[in-house]
C-alpha positions as CSV (number, residue, x, y, z in Angstrom):
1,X,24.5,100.0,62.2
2,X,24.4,100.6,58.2
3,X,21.8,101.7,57.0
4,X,20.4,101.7,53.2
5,X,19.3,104.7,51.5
6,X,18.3,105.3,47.8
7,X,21.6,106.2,45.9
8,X,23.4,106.6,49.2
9,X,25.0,104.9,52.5
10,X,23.7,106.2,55.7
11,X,25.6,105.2,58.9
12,X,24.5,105.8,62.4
13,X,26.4,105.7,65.1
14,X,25.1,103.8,68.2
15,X,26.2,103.7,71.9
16,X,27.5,99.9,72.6
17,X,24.6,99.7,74.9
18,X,22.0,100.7,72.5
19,X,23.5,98.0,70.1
20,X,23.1,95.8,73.1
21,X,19.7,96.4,73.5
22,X,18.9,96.0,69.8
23,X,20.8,92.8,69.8
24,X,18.8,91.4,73.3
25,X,14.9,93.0,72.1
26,X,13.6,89.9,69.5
27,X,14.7,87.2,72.6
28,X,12.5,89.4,74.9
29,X,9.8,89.3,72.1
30,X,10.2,85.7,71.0
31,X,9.2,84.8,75.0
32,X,6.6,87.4,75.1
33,X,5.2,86.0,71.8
34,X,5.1,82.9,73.5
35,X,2.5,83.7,75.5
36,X,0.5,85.9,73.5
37,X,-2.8,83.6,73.9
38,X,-2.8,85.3,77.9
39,X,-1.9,88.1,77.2
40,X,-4.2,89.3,74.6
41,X,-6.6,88.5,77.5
42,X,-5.1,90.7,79.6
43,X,-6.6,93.9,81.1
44,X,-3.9,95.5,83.2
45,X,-0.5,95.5,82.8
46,X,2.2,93.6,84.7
47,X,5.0,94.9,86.7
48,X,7.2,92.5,85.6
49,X,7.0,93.1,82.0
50,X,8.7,97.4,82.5
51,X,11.3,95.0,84.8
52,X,12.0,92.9,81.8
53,X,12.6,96.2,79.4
54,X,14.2,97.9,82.5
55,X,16.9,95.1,82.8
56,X,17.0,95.4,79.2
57,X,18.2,99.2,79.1
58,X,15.0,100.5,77.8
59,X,14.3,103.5,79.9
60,X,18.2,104.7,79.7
61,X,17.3,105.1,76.2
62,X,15.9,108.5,77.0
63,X,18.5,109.9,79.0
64,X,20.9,111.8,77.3
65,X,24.7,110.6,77.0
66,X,26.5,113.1,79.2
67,X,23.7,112.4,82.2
68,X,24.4,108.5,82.1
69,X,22.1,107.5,79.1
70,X,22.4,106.5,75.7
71,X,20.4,109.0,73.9
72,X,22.6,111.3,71.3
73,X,20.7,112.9,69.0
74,X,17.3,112.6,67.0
75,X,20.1,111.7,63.9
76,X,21.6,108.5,66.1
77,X,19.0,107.5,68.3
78,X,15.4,108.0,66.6
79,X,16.4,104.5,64.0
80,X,17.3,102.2,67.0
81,X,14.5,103.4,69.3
82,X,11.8,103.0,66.8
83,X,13.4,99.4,65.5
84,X,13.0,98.3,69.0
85,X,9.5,99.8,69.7
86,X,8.9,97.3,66.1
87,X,10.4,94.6,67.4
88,X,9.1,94.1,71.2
89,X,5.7,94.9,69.8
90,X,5.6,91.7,67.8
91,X,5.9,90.1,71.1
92,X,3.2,92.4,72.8
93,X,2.2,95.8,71.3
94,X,0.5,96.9,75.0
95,X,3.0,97.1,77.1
96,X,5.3,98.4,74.2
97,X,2.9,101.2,73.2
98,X,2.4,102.4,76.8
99,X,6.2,102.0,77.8
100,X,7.5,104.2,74.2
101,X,5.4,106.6,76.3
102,X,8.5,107.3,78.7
103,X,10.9,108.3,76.1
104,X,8.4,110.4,74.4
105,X,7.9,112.7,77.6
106,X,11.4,113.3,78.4
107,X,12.7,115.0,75.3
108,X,11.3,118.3,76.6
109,X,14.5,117.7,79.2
110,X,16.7,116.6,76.7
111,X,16.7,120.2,75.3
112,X,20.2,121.1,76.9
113,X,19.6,124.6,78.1
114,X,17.2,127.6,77.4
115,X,17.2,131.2,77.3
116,X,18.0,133.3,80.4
117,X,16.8,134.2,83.2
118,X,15.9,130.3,83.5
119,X,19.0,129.2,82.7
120,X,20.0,128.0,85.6
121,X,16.7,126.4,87.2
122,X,16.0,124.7,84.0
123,X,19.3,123.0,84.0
124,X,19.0,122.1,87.9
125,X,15.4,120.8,87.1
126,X,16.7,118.4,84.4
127,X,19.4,116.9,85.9
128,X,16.4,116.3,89.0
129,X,14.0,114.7,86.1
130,X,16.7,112.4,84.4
131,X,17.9,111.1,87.7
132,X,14.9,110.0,88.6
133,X,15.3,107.3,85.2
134,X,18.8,106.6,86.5
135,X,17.2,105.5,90.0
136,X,15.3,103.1,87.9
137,X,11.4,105.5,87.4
138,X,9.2,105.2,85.0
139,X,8.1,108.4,83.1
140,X,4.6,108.1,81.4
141,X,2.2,111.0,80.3
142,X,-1.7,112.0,81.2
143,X,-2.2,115.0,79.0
144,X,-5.6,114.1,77.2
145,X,-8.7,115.8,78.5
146,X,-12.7,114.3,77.7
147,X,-14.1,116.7,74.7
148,X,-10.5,117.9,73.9
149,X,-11.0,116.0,70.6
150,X,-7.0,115.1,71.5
151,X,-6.3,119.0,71.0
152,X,-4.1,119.4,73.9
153,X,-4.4,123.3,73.2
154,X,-8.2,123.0,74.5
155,X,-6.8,121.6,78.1
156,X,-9.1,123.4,80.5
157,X,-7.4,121.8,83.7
158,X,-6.2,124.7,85.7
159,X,-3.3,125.3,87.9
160,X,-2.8,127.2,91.1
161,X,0.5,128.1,92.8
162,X,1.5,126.5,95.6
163,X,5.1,127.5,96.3
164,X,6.1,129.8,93.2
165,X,7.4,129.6,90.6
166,X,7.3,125.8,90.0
167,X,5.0,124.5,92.7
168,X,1.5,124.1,91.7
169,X,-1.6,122.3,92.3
170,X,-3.8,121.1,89.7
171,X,-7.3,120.3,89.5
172,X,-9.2,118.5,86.5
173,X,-10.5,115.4,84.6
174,X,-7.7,113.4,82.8
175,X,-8.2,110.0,80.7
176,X,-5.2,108.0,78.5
177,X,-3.3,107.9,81.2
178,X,-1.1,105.2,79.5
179,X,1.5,103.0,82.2
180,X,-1.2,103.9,84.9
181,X,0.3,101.8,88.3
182,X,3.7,101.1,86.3
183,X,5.0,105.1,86.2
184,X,6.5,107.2,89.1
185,X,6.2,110.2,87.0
186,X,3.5,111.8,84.3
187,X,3.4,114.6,82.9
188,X,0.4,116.7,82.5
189,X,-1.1,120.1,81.4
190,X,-3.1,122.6,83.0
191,X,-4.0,126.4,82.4
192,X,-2.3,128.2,85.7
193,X,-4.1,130.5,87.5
194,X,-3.7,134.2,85.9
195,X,-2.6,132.7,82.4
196,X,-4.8,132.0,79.4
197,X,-2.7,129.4,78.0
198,X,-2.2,125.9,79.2
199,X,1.7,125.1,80.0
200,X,3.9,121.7,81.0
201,X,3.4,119.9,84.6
202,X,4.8,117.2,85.5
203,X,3.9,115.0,88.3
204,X,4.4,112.3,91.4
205,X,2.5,109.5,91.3
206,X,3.9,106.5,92.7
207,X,2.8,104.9,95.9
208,X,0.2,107.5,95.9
209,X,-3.8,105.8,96.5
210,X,-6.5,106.5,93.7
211,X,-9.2,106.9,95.6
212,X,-9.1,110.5,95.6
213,X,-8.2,110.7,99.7
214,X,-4.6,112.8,98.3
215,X,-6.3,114.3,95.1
216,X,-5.8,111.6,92.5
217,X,-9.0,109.6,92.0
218,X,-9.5,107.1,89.3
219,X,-12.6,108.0,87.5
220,X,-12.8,104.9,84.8
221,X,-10.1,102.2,84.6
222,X,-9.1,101.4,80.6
223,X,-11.6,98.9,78.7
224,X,-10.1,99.4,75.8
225,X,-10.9,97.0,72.7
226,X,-7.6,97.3,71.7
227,X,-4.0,97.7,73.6
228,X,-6.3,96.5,76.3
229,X,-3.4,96.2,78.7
230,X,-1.6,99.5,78.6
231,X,-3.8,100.9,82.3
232,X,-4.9,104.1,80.1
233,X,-7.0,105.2,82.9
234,X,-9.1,107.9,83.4
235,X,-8.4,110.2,86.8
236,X,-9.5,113.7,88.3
237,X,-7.7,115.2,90.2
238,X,-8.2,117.9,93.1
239,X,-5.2,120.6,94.3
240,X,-2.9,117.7,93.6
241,X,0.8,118.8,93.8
242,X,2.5,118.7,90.6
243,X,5.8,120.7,89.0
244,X,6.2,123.2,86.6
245,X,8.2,123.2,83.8
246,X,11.3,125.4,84.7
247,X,10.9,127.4,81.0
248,X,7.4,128.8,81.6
249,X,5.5,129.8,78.9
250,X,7.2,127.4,76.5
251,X,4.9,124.6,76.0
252,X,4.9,124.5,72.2
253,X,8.9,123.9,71.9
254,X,9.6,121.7,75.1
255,X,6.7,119.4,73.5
256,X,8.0,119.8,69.9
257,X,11.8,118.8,71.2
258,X,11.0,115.5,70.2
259,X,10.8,116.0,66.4
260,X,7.9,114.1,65.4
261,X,9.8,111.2,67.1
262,X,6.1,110.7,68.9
263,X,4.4,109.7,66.0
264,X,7.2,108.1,64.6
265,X,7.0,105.9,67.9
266,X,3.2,104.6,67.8
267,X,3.6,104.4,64.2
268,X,6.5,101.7,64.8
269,X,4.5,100.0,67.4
270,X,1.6,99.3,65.1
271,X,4.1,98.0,62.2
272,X,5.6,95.9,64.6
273,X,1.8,94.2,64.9
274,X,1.5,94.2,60.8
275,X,5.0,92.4,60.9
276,X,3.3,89.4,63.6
277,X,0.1,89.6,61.9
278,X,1.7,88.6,58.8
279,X,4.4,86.8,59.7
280,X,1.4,84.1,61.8
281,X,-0.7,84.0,58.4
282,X,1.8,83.1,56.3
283,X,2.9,80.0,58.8
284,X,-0.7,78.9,59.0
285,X,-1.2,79.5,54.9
286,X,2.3,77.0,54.0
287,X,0.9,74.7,56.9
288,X,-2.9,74.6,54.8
289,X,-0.5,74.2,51.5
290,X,2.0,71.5,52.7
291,X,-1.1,69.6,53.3
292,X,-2.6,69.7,50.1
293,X,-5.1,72.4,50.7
294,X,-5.6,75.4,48.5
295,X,-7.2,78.9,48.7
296,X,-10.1,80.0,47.2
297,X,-9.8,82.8,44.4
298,X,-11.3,85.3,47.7
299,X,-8.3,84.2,49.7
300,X,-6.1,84.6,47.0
301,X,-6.8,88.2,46.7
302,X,-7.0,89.4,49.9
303,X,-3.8,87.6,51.0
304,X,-2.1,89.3,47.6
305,X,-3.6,92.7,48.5
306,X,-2.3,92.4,52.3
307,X,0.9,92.0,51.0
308,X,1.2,94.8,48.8
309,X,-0.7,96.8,52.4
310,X,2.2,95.6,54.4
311,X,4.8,96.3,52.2
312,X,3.6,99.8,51.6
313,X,3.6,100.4,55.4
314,X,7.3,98.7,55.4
315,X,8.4,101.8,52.8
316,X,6.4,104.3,54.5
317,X,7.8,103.6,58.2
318,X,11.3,103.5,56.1
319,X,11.3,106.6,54.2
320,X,9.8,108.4,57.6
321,X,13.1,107.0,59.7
322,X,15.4,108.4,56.9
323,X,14.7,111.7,57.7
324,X,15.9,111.6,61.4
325,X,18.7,109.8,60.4
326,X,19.5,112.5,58.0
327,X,19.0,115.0,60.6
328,X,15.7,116.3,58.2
329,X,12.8,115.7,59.8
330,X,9.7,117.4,58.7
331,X,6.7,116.8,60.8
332,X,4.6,116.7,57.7
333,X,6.5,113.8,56.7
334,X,5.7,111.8,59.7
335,X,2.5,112.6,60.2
336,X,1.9,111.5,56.4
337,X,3.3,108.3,57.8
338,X,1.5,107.8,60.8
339,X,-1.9,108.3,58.7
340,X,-1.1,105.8,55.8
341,X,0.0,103.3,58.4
342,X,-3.0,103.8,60.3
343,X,-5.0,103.2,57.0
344,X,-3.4,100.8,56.2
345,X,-2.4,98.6,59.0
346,X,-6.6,98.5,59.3
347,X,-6.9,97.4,55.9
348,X,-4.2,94.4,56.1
349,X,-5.7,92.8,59.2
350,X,-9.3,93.0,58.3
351,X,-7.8,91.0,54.6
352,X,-6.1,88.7,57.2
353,X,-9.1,88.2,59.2
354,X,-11.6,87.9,56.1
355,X,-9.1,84.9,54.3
356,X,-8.5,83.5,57.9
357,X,-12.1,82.7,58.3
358,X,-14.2,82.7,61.7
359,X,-10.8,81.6,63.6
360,X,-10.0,85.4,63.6
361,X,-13.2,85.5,66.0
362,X,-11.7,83.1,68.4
363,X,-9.2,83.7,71.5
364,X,-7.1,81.0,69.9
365,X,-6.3,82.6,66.9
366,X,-4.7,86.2,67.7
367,X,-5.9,87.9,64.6
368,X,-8.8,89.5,66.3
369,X,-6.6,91.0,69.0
370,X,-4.2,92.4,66.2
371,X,-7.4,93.9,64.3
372,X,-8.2,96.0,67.4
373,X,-4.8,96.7,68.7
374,X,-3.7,98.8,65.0
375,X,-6.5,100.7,65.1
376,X,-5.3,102.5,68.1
377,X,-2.9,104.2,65.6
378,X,-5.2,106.0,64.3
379,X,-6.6,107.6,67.6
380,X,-3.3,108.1,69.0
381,X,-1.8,112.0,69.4
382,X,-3.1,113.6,66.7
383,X,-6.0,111.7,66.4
384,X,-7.9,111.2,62.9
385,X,-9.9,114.5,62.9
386,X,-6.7,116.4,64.0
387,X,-4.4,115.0,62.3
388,X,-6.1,115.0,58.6
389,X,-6.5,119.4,59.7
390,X,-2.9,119.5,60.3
391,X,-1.9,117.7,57.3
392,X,-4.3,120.0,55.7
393,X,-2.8,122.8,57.1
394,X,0.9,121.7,56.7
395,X,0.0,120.9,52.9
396,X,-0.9,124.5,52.0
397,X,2.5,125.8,54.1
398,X,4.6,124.1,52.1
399,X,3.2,124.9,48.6
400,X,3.5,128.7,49.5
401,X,7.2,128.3,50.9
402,X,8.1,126.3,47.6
403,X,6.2,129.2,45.1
């Protein structure tokens, strides 16, 4: 794939399967799309959808080359990733959001080794998590804790050991449990006993009951207004057996493996909505003009002004993807993206919505649905709060390393 940057010629080197997959993804959206009257009524994901984006090769996407994947690098494999997370989610941004979640979790494995003494347990351990994905599991995450405020440093679950030094138990409340019923695996955080700090679990869930009989009990089942079929439940669980990370301790870097490639991911799903949202106006605006019917000067505007919205967020998801595939990326940079999108994407649909009329109230018209969906962005890991002190934070670090 070529890619354009500004004064220069960026190429990135894709796996024949990953070109595959890009080449396969807008079919799989177009049919999705096709039925996006049912499922924006939807409240629980469908099993066959992850077997669609399985058959596609979506979940190999995480595993790295030399364990039978197709992932390379941040540099290769961050540009392709998010341009399919952008295109499926034009067909149906649920089930695309909550399945972005399995790469997302893995890339604390994809670190290829790590300091002695754990050399050797942490390598064993992540040959054991990506063959998991090869026997065809889903990976997913429940991390977030009620008052965390989506500050995953405040996790107050705690963690006893069961069968040292990776077996555990944990006990605590978890919610946006995202792929609920459709992963094997989540991973999960939790203070362990002894320790002050909360570290990396990762655990078991499939074909196990959620009614608390083996630990896991489902506390509040996602009614979400938006993404209202991703299964972000809400669970507590009690002495339920889950894994330790095999680099103890080292939360912070097994988490920040991924690059900013997180936010880079729900960012991409949310453009991908922006794209539909946009793309459906303008068919119903030509089919209002090929009939002889004009807008009002109101309509005018706010379709002029969603424009501009839409192509900012085009430039800004852009510029944010030219840094992985420069092998660049600066977390700063993302998470100035992920925050204008999130603005932004708001500010387009609500114009669409406004010039649309009371249709955008209606099932039949999907602008509603889209309205609710993007503003997920904004709550999504950091949410608005955190994220505006980190870019806070980030903004001052970079002024005194420059001086």
């Amino acid at each position: 794939m070529l890619l354009q940057g500004e004064g220069a010629r960026v190429i990135v080197r894709q796996p024949l399967q990953i070109a595959t997959i890009l080449e396969q993804a807008p079919q799989l959206a177009q049919e999705w799309a096709a039925e996006r009257q049912a499922r924006q009524q939807r409240t629980q994901a469908d099993p066959a959808d992850y077997e669609q984006l399985r058959q596609l090769g979506v979940p190999l996407m995480a595993v790295p080359v030399e364990l039978g994947g197709t992932w390379e690098s941040l540099a290769q494999t961050a540009r392709p990733f998010c341009t399919m997370l952008r295109t499926m989610a034009q067909g149906d941004p649920s089930i695309t959001l909550a399945s972005a979640m399995h790469q997302l979790v893995l890339s604390s494995w994809r670190m290829p080794t790590v300091p002695a003494p754990y050399t050797d347990l942490w390598g064993q351990q992540r040959r054991e998590v990506f063959q998991t994905v090869l026997d065809g599991c889903w990976w997913g995450t429940i991390i977030s804790e009620p008052g965390s405020g989506g500050d995953v440093s405040q996790t107050k679950s705690e963690a006893e050991p069961y069968n040292p030094p990776l077996e555990y138990r944990i006990s605590g409340l978890k919610h946006f449990g995202s792929g609920s019923g459709m992963t094997s695996f989540m991973t999960t955080q939790a203070v362990p006993a002894g320790e002050t700090a909360p570290d990396l679990f990762y655990i078991e869930i499939r074909n196990v009951p959620w009614d608390g009989s083996t630990g896991m009990k489902l506390t509040a089942p996602w009614r979400g207004h938006g993404m209202s079929s991703t299964n972000s439940h809400a669970f507590e669980f009690t002495n339920f057996p889950a894994t330790r990370v095999a680099w103890p301790g080292h939360r912070a870097e097994l988490m920040e493996a991924n690059g900013g490639l997180g936010g880079m991911a729900f960012t991409s799903v949310v453009t991908g909505v922006v794209d539909a949202a946009m793309a459906y106006t303008r068919q119903r605006l030509k089919g209002q003009r090929s009939q002889g019917s004009t807008l009002r000067a109101f309509q005018q505007v706010e379709w002029a002004a969603a424009e501009q919205e839409a192509w900012l967020i085009d430039q800004a998801w852009e510029g944010a993807l030219r840094t992985f595939d420069q092998g660049t990326q600066n977390r700063r940079t993302v998470l100035l993206a992920k925050t204008s999108v999130a603005r932004l994407a708001e500010s387009v649909l609500s114009r669409l919505c406004k010039l649309s009329g009371g249709s955008a109230y209606t099932w039949y018209s999907p602008l509603g649905a889209w309205f609710e969906d993007v503003r997920a962005l904004g709550y999504l890991r950091p949410p608005w709060a955190l994220a505006y002190d980190q870019l806070y934070t980030m903004g001052w670090q970079e002024d005194l390393v420059e001086d």
